[in-house]
C-alpha positions in Angstrom: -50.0 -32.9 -137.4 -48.8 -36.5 -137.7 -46.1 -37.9 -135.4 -44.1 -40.3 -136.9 -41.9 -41.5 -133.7 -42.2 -40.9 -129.5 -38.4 -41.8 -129.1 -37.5 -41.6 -125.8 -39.7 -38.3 -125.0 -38.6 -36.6 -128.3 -41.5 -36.0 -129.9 -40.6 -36.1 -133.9 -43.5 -35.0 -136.0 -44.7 -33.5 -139.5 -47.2 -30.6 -140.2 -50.3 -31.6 -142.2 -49.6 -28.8 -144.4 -45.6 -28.9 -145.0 -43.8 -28.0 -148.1 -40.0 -29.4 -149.2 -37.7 -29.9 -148.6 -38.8 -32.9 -146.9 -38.4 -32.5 -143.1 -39.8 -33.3 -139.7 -39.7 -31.4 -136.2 -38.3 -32.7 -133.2 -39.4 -31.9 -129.5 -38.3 -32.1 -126.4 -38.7 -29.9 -123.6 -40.2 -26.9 -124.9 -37.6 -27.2 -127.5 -38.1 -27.5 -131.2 -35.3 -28.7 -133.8 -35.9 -28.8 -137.8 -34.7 -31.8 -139.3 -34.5 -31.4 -143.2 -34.0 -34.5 -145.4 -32.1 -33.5 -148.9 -33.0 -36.0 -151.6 -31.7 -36.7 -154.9 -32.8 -39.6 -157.2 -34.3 -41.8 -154.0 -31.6 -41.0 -151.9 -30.7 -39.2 -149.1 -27.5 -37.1 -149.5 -27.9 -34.3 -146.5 -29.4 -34.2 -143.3 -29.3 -30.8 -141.3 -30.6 -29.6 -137.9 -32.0 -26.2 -137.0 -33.0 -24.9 -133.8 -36.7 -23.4 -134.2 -37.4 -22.6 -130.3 -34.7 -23.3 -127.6 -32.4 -25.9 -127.7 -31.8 -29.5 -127.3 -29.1 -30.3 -124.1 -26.1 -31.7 -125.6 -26.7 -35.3 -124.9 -30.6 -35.4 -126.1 -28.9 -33.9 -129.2 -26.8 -36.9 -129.5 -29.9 -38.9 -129.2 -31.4 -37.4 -132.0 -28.6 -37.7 -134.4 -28.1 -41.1 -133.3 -32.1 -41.7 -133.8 -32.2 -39.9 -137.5 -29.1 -41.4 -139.2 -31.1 -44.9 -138.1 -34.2 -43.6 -139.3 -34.0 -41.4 -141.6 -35.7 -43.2 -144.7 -38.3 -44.6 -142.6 -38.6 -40.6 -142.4 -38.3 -40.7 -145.9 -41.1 -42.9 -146.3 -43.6 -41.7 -144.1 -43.5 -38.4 -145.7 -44.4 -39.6 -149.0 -46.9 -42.3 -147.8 -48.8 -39.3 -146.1 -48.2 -36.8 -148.5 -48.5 -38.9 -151.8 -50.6 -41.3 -151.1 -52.4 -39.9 -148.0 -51.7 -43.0 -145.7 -52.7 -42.5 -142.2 -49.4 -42.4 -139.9 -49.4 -44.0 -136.5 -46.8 -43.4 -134.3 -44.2 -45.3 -133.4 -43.2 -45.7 -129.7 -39.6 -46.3 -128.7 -38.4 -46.3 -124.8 -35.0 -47.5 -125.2 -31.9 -45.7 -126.2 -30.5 -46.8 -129.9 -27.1 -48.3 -128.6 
């Protein structure tokens, strides 16, 4: 199970044996969010969020937004390097808040 980011304790990860759409989990807490990436022709026209266990508090929620609308075809890119082309992913390790 691959993490992609540690952003400021949220833990956002893949499963080695996911299936599209193309989407990563977030963690924090206990909690667990579903971030699902919608593709069309390269490029990213949806993003949507669903609790899996618990819930993020309001303004770690933020955070993630915030984190995934920077991110989110680095996302994109992970996936298929790992998936496609079976790149080892090492995390990335972010302790500052995106402004």
């Amino acid at each position: 199970m691959p993490t992609i980011y540690k952003y400021i304790g949220i833990i956002i990860r893949f499963f080695s044996d996911e299936h599209e759409p193309i989407h990563v989990h977030a963690e924090y807490g206990g909690a667990i969010v579903k971030i699902s990436l919608f593709v069309k022709d390269g490029m990213i026209y949806r993003v949507t969020y669903s609790s899996v266990l618990g819930t993020f508090n309001a303004a770690k929620m933020a955070d993630l937004k915030k984190f995934i609308t920077r991110n989110k075809y680095s996302i994109l890119y992970a996936w298929e390097q790992y998936f496609n082309n079976n790149v080892t992913i090492k995390p990335i390790i972010i302790t500052k808040k995106i402004k």
